[in-house]
C-alpha positions as CSV (number, residue, x, y, z in Angstrom):
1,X,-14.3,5.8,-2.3
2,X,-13.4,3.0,0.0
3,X,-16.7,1.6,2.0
4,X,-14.4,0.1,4.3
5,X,-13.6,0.9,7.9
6,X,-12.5,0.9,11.1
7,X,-13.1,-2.7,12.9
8,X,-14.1,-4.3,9.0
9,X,-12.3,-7.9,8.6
10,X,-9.6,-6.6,6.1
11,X,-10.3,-8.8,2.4
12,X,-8.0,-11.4,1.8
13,X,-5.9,-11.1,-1.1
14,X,-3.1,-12.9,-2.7
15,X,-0.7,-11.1,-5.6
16,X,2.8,-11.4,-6.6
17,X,5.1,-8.6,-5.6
18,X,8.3,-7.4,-7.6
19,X,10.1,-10.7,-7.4
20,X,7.5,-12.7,-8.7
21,X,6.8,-14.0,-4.9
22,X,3.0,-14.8,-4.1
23,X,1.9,-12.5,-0.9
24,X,-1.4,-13.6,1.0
25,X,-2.8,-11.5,3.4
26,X,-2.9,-14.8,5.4
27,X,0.7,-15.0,5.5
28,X,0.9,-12.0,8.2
29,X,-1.7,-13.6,11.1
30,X,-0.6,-12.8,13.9
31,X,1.1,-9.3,12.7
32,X,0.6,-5.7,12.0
33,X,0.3,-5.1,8.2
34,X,0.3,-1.6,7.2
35,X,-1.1,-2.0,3.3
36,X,-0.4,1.3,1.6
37,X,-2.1,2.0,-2.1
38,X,-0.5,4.8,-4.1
39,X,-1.3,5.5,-7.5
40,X,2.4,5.0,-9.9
41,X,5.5,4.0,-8.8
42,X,8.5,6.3,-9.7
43,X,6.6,9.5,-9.7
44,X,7.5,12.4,-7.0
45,X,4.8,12.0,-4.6
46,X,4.5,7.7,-4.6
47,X,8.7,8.3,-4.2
48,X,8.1,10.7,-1.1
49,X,5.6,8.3,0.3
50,X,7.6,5.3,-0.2
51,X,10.7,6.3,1.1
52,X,9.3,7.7,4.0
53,X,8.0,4.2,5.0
54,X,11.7,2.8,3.9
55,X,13.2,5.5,6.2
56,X,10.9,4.7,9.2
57,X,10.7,0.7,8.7
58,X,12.7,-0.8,11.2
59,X,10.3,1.6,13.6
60,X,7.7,0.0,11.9
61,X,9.6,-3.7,12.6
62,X,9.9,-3.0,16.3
63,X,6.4,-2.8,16.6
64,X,5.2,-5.8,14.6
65,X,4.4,-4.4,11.2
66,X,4.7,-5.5,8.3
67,X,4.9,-2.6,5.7
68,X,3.4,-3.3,2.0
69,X,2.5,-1.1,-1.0
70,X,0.1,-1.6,-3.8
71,X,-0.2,-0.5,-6.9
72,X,-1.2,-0.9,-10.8
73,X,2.1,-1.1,-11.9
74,X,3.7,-4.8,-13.7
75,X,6.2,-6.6,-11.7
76,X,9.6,-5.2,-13.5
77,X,7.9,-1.7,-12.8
78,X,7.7,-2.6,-9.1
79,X,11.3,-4.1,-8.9
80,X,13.2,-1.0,-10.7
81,X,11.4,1.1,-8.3
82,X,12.5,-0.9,-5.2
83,X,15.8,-1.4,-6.9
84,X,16.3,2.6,-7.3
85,X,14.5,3.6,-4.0
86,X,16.0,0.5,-1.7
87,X,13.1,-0.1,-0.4
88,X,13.0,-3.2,2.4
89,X,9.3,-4.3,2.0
90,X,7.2,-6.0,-0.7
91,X,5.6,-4.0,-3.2
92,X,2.4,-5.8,-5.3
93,X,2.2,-5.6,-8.9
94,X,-2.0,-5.9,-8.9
95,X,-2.1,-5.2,-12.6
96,X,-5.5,-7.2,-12.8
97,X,-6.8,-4.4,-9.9
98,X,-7.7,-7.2,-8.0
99,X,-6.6,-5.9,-4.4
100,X,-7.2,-1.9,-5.6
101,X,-11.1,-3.3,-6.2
102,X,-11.2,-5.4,-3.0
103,X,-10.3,-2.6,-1.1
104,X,-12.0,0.4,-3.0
105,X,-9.6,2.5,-3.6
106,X,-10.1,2.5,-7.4
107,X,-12.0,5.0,-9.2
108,X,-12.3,9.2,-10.8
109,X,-9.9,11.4,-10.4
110,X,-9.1,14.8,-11.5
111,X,-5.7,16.0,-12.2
112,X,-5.1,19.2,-14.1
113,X,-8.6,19.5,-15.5
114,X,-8.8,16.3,-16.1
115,X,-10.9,13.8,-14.6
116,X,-9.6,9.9,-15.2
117,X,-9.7,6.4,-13.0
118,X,-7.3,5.6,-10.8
119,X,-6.1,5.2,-7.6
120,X,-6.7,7.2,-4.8
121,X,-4.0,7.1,-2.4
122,X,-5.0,5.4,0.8
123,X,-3.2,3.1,3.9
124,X,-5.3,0.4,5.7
125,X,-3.2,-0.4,9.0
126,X,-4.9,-4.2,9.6
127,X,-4.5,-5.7,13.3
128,X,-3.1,-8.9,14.0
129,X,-6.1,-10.9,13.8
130,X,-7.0,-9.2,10.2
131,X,-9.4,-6.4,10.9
132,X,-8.6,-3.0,9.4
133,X,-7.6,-0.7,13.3
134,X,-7.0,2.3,10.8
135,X,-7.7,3.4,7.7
136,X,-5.8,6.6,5.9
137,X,-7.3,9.0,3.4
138,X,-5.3,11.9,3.6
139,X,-2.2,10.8,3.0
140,X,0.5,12.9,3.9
141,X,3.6,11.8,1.3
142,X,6.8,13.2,3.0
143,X,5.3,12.5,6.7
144,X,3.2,8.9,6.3
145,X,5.3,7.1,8.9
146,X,4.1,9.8,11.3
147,X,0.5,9.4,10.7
148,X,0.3,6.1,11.1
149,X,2.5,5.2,14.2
């Protein structure tokens, strides 16, 4: 999976998130940027994972993060999950993979027997000056905040 790590310059990206908004990693100098990947918004475990990081964000806010979550999903996919969820932070709609590939957290999978590409849920926390200070393979859905404060 991912090849990056600990003390790596985080790769730049720029995508548009569910309103349509351009995000650049560049946008966040200066900040905490916790950049979570999870495989398909709406479904029970991305749900559990992302409204455990909307229950815990103004924690997060107090201590200079910036909270935002990727996935393959399109733009109106992105915004009806925020939407039904409430959730307070940007989420990218990286249909063309572009971020998932910079980061390396595309490829096999098996679920029930089956083995397919996708993405493998992982959360880069990046430092202010845009170097990755954590990176989080073992994601624990229900408990995320936890792991990474």
């Amino acid at each position: 999976m991912t090849t990056l790590k600990v003390g790596d310059k985080a790769p730049g990206f720029s995508a548009k998130d569910q309103y349509g908004k351009t995000i650049e990693l560049d946008n966040f100098k200066g900040k905490k940027v916790v950049l979570f990947f999870y495989p398909k918004a709406s479904t029970p475990g991305c749900t559990a994972e992302a409204c455990n990081l909307r229950d815990n964000y103004e924690t997060f806010k107090s201590k200079g993060y910036e909270v935002i979550g990727v996935s393959a999903d399109s733009e109106n996919r992105q915004l009806n999950f925020s939407n039904k969820q409430k959730l307070p932070y940007s989420l990218l709609a990286d249909e063309d993979k572009k971020v998932i590939m910079a980061y390396g957290v595309w490829g096999p999978k098996k679920f029930m027997g089956k083995e397919y590409d996708g993405i493998h849920r992982t959360t880069f926390v990046i430092d202010e000056d845009g170097k990755i200070e954590d990176v989080i393979s073992k994601v624990k859905t229900k408990e995320h905040a936890s792991q990474i404060l």
